[in-house]
N, C-alpha and C positions, 0 to 999 in steps of 0.2 A: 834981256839978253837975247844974240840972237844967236843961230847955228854958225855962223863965220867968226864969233868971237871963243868957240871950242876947239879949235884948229884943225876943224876938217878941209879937207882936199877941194878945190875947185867941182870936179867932177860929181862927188857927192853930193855938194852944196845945189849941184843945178839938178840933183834926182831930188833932192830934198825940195826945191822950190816948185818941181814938176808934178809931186805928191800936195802941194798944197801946205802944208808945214809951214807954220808963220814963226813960231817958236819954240823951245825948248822944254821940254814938261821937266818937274824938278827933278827926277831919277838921269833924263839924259843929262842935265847940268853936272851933274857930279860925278855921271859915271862914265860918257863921254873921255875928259880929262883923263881919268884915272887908269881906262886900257889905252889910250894913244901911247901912255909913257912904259907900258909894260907888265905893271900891277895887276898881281892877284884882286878876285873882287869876290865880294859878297853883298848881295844887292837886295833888300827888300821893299817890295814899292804893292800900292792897291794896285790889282787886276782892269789892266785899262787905260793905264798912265803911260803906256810907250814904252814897256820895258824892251821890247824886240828891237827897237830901232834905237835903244841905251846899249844894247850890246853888236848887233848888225855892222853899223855906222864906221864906229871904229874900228873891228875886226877887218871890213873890207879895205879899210885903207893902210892897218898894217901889213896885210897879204898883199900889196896895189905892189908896194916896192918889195917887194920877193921874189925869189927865184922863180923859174917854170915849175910846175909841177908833173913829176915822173908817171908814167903809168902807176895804174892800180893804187896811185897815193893818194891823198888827200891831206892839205894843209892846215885844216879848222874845221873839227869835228864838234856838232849841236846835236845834240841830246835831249829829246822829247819823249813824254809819257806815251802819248798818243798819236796815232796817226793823223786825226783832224789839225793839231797842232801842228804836226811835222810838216804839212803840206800848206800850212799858214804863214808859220815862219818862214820856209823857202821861197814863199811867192812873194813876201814881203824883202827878201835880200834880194831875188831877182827884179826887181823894181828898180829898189836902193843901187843897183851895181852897175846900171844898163849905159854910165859910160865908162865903164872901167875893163880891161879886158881881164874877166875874170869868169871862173867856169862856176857853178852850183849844182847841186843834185840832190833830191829827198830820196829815202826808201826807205819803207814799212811792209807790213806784211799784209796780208791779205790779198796780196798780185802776185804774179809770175815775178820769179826772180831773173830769169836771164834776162831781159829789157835792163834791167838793174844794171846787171853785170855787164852787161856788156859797155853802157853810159860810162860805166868806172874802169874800165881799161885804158881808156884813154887820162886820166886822171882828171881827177877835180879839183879845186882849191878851196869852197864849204860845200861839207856834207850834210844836211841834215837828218839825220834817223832814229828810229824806234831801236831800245836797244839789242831786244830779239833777233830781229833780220839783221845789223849789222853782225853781230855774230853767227849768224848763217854765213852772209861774204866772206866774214873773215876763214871761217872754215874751210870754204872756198878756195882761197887764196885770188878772193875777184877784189880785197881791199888790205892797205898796208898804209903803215902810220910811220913810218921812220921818216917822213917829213913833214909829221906834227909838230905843229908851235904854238896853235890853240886850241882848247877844251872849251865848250859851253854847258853848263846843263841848265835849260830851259824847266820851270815850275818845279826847279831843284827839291821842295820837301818834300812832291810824289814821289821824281826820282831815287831820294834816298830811305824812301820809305820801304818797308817790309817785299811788299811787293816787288821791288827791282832791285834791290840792295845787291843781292846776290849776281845779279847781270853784271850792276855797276863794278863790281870789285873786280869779277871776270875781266872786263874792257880796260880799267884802269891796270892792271896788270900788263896789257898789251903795248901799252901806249909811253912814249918816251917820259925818262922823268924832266926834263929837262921840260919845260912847257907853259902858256900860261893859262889860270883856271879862273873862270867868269864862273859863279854860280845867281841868279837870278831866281826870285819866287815872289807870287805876294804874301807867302807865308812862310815862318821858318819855325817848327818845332824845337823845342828846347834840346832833344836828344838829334836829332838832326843837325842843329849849328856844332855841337861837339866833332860832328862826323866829319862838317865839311870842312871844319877846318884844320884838320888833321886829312883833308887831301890838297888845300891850299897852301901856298908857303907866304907866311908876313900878309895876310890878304888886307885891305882895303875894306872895312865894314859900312855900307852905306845903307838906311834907312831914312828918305825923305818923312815917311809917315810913321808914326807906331807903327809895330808889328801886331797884323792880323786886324786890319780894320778894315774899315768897308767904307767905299765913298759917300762924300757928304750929301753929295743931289741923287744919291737913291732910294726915294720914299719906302721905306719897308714898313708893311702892315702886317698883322696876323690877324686869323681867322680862325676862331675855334670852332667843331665842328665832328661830327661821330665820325667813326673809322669808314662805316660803312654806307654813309653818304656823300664823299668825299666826290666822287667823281660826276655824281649828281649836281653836288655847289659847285664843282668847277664849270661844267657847262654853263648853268645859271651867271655865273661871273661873271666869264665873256661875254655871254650875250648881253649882258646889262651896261659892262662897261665899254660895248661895241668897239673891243679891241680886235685889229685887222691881223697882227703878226706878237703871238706871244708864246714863249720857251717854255713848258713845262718839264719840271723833273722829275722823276719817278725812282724807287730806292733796287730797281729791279728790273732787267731785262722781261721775266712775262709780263710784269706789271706797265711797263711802257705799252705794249703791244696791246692790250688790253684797255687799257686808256685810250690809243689811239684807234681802235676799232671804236670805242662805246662811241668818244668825240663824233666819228666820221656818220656813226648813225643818228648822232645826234643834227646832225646839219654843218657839221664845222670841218670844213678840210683838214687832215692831221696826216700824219705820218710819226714812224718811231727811227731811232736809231738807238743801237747801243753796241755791243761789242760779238754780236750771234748773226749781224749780218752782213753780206758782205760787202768788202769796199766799195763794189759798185754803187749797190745798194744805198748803204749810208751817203756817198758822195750824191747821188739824184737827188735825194732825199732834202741835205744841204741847200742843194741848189734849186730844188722849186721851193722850199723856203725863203729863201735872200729874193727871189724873183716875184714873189707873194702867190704862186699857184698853189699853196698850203695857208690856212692860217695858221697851225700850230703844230710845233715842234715837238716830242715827247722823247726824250732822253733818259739814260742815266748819266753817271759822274764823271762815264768814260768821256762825253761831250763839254765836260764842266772848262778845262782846259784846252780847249781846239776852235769851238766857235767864235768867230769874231764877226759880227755884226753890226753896220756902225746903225748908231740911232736907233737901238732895237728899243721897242716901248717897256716892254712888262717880260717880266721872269716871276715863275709861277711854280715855290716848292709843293707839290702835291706828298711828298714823302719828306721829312729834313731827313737831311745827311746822317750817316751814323758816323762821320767825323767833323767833328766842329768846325776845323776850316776848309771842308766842301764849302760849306756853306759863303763862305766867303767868294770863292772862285764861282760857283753858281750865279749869286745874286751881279759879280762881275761881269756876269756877259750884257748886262745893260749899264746904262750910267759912264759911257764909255768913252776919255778922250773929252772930258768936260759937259759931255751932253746930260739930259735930266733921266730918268727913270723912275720905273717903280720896281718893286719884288713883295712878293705876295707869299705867305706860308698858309696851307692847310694843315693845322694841329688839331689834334686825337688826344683823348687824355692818357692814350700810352704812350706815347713820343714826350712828355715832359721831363726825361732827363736829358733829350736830346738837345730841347730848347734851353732847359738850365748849365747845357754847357758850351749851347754858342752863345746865348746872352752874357756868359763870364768869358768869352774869348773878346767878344766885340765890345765889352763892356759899356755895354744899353742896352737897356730893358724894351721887348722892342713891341711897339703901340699894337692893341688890340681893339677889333673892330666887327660887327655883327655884320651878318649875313641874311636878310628880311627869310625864313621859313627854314634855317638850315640850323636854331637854336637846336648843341648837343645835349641829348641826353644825360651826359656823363659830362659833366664839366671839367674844364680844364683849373688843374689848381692855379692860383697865381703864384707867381716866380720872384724871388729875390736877387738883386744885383751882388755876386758876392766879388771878393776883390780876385785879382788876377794870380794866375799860377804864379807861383817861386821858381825862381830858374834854377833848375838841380846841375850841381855840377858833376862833370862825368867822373865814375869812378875810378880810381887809380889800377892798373893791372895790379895782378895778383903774379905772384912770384912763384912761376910753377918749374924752377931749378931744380931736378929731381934729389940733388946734394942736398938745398935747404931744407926739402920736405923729409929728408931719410929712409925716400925710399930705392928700391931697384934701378940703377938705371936705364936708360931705352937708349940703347944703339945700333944705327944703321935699321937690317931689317928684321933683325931676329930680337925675341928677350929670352935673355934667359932666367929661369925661374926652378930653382930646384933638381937642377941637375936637365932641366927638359931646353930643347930649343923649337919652339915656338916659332914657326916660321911664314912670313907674311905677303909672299909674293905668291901664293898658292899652291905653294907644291906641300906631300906629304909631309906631317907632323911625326918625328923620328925621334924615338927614345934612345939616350945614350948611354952604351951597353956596357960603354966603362965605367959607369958610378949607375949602379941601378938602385941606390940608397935614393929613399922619397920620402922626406921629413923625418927621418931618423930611422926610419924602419924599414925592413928589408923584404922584398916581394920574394926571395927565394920561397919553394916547394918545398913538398917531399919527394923523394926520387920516384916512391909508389905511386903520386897524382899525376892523373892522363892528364897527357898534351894536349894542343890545338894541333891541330893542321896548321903548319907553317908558320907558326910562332914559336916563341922559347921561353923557357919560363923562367931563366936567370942568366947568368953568365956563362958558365959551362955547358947549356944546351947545345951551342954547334957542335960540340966532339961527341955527341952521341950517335950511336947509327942509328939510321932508322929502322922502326921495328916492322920485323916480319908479316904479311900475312897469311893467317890462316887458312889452312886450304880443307875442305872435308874430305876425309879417308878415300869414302865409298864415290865422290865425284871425280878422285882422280883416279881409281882403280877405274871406274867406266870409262876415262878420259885414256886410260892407257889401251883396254881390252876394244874400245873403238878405232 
């Protein structure tokens, strides 16, 4: 099959032949089709397959025949974990677009925000961004959606995960209902698919591959090996296997830093990136990578989603994940777009619950291989293949009708509760002096018990006068004879 037979636009067809693009990987074959006509999607494909350009492609040619877009608006908003990603994915539609007269923009954080703002006054037609700084704009008022018609959210399980759950609910709130929603991942969580599709309408479920696999032509080995000679086998590795450019990953911002210092004294160019330094920083960093003035990369997972390298040789976990499908998105940045790869794991015999739960995501047991002087002390158990999670179905709401429950009801902004109004906008908490009865019992005094200053101690306290004070005899006879 080829890209003229999915019904894209002439214009496309010749960015697409100008990128070299002979044919259709199996995610665009399906998903292609499916946003030209309008369709919600839900997309799951391995890391690497061209999901960008399964979602890109057609969004720009529905936007092709659409109106101009208004100041400060934008037409087709993409939603990225990361800012390596954000600035991947845009540079890949600004490719895709370059005959089309159509505007793009990325922003993320870690830069000056007015360059931003100022790009988005004139309007854009795709945004892509982190979903942080987009809500800075929006607060702004330097971004506006009432000429949204499409949503993307790009590695949708991060997005909907714990970590941005709360941004995304934020934004979706902002954003027209009326709209269409692409969600794209190489991985979809069980409790995640419930999410998203309770923000899709009727969506479109496309999976060319199982969900949570890892491509075929990427050799992965493991390497059992003590905790605290890990970074010693790692040097030895490389140099044995006289690899010129390889990704390692690290479970930890110091721990990168750290890594790429030991590397650099060890003879091996490195650098680190992870989310403590700044954009510039990480962009350099990038970039004498892909140019080869580094050999090795040291990341965390913040990079697991953003790298795109083509032909990169070897991914090298020095930490696994402490989420099972990192792991997958990790080993994804090689093996890329049909090329061969390897990935390499350094395992601890503490990490063995980590590996028995991406060996049950991936479902393979994955090959074990020595290391000539790096045999652990502490062996690693071996691991059994068990079968795959059950898909939990999400639970039903609970009926918190305060009638059904029989309790008090909550209205507006006050409750009331025994005679008291409870009031929730912050102003004072004021007892009401017409039923001073409080669970059956009466706070009245005795007439003989002192008062407060400026309180009452029943109903009848305001018609009292107030009481006299006392003056000494002998201080006002001086007060007078003075």
């Amino acid at each position: 099959m080829s890209f003229s037979q999915l019904g894209l636009c002439d214009p496309l067809l010749k960015s697409i032949k100008e990128k070299g693009y002979s044919s259709p990987s199996p995610i665009q074959q399906e998903a292609i089709p499916a946003i030209l006509i309008g369709r919600d999607v839900l997309a799951a494909a391995q890391t690497g397959t061209g999901k960008t350009a399964g979602f890109a492609l057609p969004v720009l040619q529905r936007l092709a025949a659409g109106p101009k877009t208004k100041a400060n608006h934008v037409r087709a908003l993409i939603l990225t974990p990361t800012r390596e990603l954000a600035a991947q994915v845009e540079t890949n539609i600004r490719e895709y677009k370059t005959h089309l007269r159509l505007k793009s923009a990325v922003v993320f954080g870690g830069v000056g925000i007015n360059p931003q703002m100022k790009i988005l006054r004139s309007g854009v037609d795709v945004l892509v961004a982190t979903p942080g700084r987009l809500l800075d704009l929006y607060q702004q008022n330097a971004v506006k959606f009432e000429q949204l018609e499409i949503l993307v959210l790009d590695e949708a399980d991060r997005m909907l995960d714990m970590g941005f759950i709360h941004d995304i609910k934020r934004i979706l709130k902002l954003l027209p209902a009326q709209r269409q929603s692409l969600l794209f991942s190489a991985t979809f969580a069980d409790n995640v698919m419930s999410l998203a599709e309770s923000i899709t309408r009727n969506p479109i479920k496309l999976a060319v591959t199982p969900a949570n696999t890892t491509v075929e032509k990427i050799e992965q080995q493991l390497v059992a090996v003590d905790k605290s000679k890990k970074i010693p086998a790692l040097t030895s590795l490389i140099k044995q296997q006289k690899w010129q450019q390889v990704l390692v990953f690290s479970r930890t911002k110091h721990g990168a830093n750290r890594i790429a210092a030991k590397l650099e004294s060890a003879g091996l160019p490195s650098a680190a990136i992870h989310g403590n330094k700044s954009q510039g920083a990480r962009t350099a960093a990038l970039k004498a990578f892909k140019d080869g003035s580094i050999k090795v990369l040291v990341a965390t997972d913040i990079a697991a989603r953003g790298i795109d390298i083509s032909e990169l040789p070897v991914v090298i976990n020095l930490d696994l994940p402490n989420t099972a499908a990192d792991y997958v998105h990790r080993i994804g940045r090689t093996g890329r777009a049909g090329a061969a790869g390897q990935a390499w794991s350094l395992v601890s015999a503490d990490e063995l619950d980590q590996l028995k739960d991406i060996e049950r995501l991936i479902q393979q047991l994955i090959p074990r291989v020595t290391l000539d002087g790096f045999q652990p002390n502490q062996p690693l158990a071996e691991s059994k293949l068990l079968p795959p999670k059950k898909i939990k179905k999400p639970k039903k709401a609970k009926n918190t009708s305060s009638e059904a429950a029989g309790k008090p009801q909550r209205t507006g902004k006050s409750l009331q509760r025994d005679g008291k109004s409870h009031q929730r906008d912050g102003k004072s908490h004021k007892p009401n002096n017409n039923n001073p009865q409080r669970n059956g019992k009466s706070p009245q005094r005795n007439d003989n018990t002192p008062q407060r200053s400026g309180k009452a101690a029943d109903s009848n306290s305001q018609s009292r006068p107030p009481r006299r004070r006392r003056v000494n005899p002998q201080a006002k006879r001086k007060a007078v004879e003075a």
